[in-house]
N, C-alpha and C positions, 0 to 999 in steps of 0.2 A: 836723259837718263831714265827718267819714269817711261820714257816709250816704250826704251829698250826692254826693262826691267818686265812689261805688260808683256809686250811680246813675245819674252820668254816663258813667263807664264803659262801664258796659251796654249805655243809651242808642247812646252812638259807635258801640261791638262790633256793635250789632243791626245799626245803620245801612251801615256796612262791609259787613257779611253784604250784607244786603239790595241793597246795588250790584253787590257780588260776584258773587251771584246772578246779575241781573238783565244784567251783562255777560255772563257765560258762557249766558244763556239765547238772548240774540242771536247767539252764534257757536254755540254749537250748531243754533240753526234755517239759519245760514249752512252748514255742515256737511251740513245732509239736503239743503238745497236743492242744491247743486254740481254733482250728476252729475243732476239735473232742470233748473234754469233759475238761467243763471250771473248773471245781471241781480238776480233778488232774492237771489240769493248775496251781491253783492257792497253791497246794501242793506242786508242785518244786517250782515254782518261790518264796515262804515265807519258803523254806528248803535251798534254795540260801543266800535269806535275813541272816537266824538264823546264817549259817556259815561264811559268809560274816563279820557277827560283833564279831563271837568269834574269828576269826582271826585278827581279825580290817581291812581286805580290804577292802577300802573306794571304791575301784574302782568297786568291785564285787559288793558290796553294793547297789550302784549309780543303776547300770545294772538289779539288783534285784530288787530295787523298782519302776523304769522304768513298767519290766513286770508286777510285779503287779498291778500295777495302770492301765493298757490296759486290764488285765482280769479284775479287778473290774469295770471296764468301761463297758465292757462286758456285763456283770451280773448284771448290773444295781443295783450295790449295789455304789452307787454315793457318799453317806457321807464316807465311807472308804476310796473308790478312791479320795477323797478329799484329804486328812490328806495324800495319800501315795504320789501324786504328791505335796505338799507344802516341804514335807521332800527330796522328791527326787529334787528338783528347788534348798532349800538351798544349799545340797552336794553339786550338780553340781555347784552353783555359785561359792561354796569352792574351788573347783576342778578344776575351768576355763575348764571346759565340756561342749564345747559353743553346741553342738548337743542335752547332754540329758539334758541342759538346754532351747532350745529350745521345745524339745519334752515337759517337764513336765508344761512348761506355755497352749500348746496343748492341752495337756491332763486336767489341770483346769479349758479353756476355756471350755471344753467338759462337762466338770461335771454340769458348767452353762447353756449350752447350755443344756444340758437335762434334767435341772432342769427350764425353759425357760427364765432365767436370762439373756436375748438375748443383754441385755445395758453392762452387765458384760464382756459376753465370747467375744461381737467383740474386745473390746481391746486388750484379752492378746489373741486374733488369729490373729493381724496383729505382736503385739511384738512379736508372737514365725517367725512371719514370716519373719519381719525389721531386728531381731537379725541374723538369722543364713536361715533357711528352703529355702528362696524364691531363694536364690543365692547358695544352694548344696541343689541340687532336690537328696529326696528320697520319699521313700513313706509316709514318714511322711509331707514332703513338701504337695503332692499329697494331702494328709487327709486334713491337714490345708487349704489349699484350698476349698474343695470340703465342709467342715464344716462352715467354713466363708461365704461361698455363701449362703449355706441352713441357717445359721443363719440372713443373708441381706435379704434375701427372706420371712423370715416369720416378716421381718417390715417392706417389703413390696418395697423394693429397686429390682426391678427387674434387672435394669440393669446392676447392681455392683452384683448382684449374678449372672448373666452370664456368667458374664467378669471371675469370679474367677471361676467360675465351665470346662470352656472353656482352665483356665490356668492348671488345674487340669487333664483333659482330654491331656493335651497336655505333662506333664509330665510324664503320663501312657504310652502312644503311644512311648513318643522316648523314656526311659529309662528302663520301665517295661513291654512289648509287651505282657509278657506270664501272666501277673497279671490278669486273666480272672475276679477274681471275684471283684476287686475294679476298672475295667474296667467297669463292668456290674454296681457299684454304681453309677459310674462316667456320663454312659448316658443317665439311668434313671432319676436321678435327673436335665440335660440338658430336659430332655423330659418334665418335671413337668414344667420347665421356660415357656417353650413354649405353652405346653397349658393352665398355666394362661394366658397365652397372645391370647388365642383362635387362636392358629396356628396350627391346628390338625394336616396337614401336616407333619411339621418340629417333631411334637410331638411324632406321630406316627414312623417316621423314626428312632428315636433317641430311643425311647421305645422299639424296633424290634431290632436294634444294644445292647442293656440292654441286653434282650433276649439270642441272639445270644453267649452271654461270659457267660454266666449263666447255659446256656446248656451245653457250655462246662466244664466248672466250675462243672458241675453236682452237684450246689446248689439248691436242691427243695423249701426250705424255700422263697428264694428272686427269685426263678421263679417265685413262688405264686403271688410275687409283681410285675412282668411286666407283668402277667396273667392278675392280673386286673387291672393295668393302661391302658394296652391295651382292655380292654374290655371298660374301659368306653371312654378314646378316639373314638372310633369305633361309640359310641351313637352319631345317627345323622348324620353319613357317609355311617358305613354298617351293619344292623341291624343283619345277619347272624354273621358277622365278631364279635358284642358286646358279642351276645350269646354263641359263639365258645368259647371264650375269659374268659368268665365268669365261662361257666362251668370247665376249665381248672382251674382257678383261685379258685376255692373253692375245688375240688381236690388235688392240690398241698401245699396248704393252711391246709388241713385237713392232709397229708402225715407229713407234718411235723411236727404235733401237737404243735406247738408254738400259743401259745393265742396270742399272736399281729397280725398273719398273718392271722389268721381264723376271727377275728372280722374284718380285711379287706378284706375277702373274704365277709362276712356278707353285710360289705357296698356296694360294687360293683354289690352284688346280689339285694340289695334295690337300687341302683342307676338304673341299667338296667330294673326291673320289673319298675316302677314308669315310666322310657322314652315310653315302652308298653302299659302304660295305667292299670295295673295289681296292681293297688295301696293295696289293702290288704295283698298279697305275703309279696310291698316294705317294707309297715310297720312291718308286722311280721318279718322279716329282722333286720329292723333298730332296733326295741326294743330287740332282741338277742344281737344284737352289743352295745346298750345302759346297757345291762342285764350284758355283760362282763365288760365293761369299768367300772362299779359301784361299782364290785367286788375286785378289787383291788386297789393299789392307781392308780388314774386317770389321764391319759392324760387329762389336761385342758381344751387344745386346740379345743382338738379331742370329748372329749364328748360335750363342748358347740355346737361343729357344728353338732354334732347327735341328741341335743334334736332341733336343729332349722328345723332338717330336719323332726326329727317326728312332728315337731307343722306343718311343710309346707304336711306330708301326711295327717295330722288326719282332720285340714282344707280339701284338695282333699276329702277324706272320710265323711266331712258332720258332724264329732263327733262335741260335745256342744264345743260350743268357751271359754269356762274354762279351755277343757283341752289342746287346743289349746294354751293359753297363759299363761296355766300352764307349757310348754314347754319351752316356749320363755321367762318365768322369772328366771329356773334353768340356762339358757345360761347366761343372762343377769346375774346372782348372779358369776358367774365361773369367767365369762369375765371383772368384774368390778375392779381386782385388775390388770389386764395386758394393755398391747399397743398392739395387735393384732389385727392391722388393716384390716385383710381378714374376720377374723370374726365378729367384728364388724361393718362391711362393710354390711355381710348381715343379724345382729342378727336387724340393726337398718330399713333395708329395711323391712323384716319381720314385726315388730311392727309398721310400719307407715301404710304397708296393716292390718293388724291385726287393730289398730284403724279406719283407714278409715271406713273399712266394718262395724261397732261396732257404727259408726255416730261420734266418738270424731274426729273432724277435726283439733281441734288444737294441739291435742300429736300425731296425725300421721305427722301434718306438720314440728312438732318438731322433731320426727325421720326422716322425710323424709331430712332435712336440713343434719342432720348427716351424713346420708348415702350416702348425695351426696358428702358431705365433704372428707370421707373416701375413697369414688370410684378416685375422681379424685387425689386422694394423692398417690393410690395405680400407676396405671396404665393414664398413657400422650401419648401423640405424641412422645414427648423427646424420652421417654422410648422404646419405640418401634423402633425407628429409630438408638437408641444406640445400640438395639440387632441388629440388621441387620449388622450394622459395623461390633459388635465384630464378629459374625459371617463370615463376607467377608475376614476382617482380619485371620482367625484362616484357612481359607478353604487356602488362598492363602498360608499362609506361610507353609502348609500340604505340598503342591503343590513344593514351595521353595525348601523344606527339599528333596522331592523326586529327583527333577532335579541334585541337587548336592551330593546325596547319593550314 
């Protein structure tokens, strides 16, 4: 009876293994596949899922909808990755899986964050952080950081997105050295802080170090993007340096056939001709990148500040002041259901020149009220003097790290 009873044991133990395996075999091939072709990503990692539940491993399960949820994230297919992180948060709570319970608050916060639900996703990006992330750095730590910033940054919290982008950059550096290409996110978006703050300088430095991991990384797509961040920093430093910059930028931009990256090769090309003086180029430009954005569902954000930019060339241009502020009321209609303080910052500057010149002195000075509202809420002394810190802080304890390494 005890034989039998062993043997059976065994038996089940081997068979266990043997699924166990054979799930975690499927999300690891989901795993190489992700930054190559997100399509058969998303074929292991839901062939992990199916077997997962015919066996009932919870544990494979967990792990399975985990990936899935990063390639749905991915592919910006956002209401799916919805539904797979809320399922993967319960498990995990079931499971006291304090890691991919942390990850799946992450990944929700994400789905709000790119949905611009920015009041939503800070929440559950400090709980995935308070619960687990901030105190066992991986790269998911890293991410949560680094998305938390850029979600403080588009309400216009400079300061607290430096600070986190700064903690970000610092968990790369000691833990992930060879991580080139969530290095290259990491200083890019440092670079974006800084030149909101018009500190071309620091901006430039830190866009060049973007660069630099990117190359290695030999990611064309997100060269495209330090291509022409650096091209428009460069406006009004080094007119050769913009142009260099640019044309690289729409190059690498057009290599990688990605619509997101060629409509910002678009803008940078309209950003730089317009600093020239070449204002018809800008516009034909801007309306290509307006002509994409329309086409599919829409960056908000992103088209409201393309049509303020065509109403600020078609203005330069002379065209009739209808269509002028036929541009400035599409923004206005976009931006009216958000808190988008950058934009509204200059959708309200805009309309207060736009009525000035027009003789209405009292709705220009009613925008102009706004705008000033919105400037000084974005960006203070405070603010600026807080980046310096975290900056001095983060240089020294670099320094720290090395003395004692």
């Amino acid at each position: 009876m005890f034989v039998i009873q062993f043997c059976t044991i065994t038996l089940f133990s081997q068979v266990v293994k043997e699924d166990s395996s054979a799930i975690f075999s499927l999300i690891a091939k989901a795993e190489k596949l992700f930054t190559i072709h997100l399509d058969s990503a998303l074929h292991y990692s839901q062939q992990a899922e199916e077997l997962a539940k015919e066996k009932n491993f919870k544990k494979g399960l967990l792990y399975a909808l985990n990936e899935s949820t990063d390639i749905l994230i991915e592919k910006d297919e956002l209401a799916k990755s919805e539904l797979k992180a809320q399922a993967c948060n319960k498990l995990a709570l079931q499971l006291k899986d304090s890691l991919t319970t942390a990850i799946s608050w992450l990944q929700m916060a994400q789905e709000k964050m790119y949905n611009n639900d920015f009041d939503g996703a800070i929440p559950l990006f400090i709980q995935s952080l308070q619960y687990y992330l901030a105190n066992h750095p991986t790269k998911y730590s890293a991410l949560a950081f680094n998305d938390l910033g850029y979600t403080l940054g588009r309400k216009g919290e400079l300061g607290k997105q430096a600070n986190c982008l700064v903690q970000s950059n610092s968990i790369y550096e000691t833990y992930f050295p060879q991580m080139y290409e969530e290095l290259g996110v990491a200083y890019n978006n440092l670079s974006t802080v800084y030149n909101s703050l018009k500190d071309k300088q620091k901006a430039i430095e830190y866009a060049k170090k973007s660069m630099y991991y990117r190359e290695k990384s030999g990611d064309v797509s997100r060269l495209a993007i330090s291509c022409c961040n650096l091209s428009q920093y460069y406006i009004g430093v080094d007119s050769e340096e913009a142009d260099k910059y640019m044309t690289l930028c729409l190059k690498y931009a057009m290599q990688s056939g990605q619509e997101s990256r060629i409509i910002h090769s678009y803008i940078t090309a309209s950003t730089v001709y317009d600093m020239n003086g070449k204002f018809e180029e800008a516009l034909n430009y801007e309306l290509k990148a307006i002509a994409s954005l329309e086409k599919k569902q829409p960056d908000v954000s992103m088209l409201s500040r393309r049509y303020i930019a065509a109403a600020i060339l078609s203005k330069k241009l002379k065209k009739d002041s209808s269509v002028v502020l036929g541009y400035l009321k599409k923004s206005q209609e976009l931006l009216s259901c958000m808190n988008d303080k950058n934009n509204l910052r200059g959708l309200h500057l805009q309309l207060s020149n736009y009525y000035r010149d027009n003789k209405n002195y009292a709705a220009a000075y009613e925008h102009y009220k706004k705008y000033i509202a919105y400037r000084d809420s974005i960006v203070t002394e405070k603010t600026e003097a807080s980046i310096a810190e975290i900056t001095t802080q983060y240089e020294t304890e670099k320094k720290t790290k090395r003395s004692f390494g």
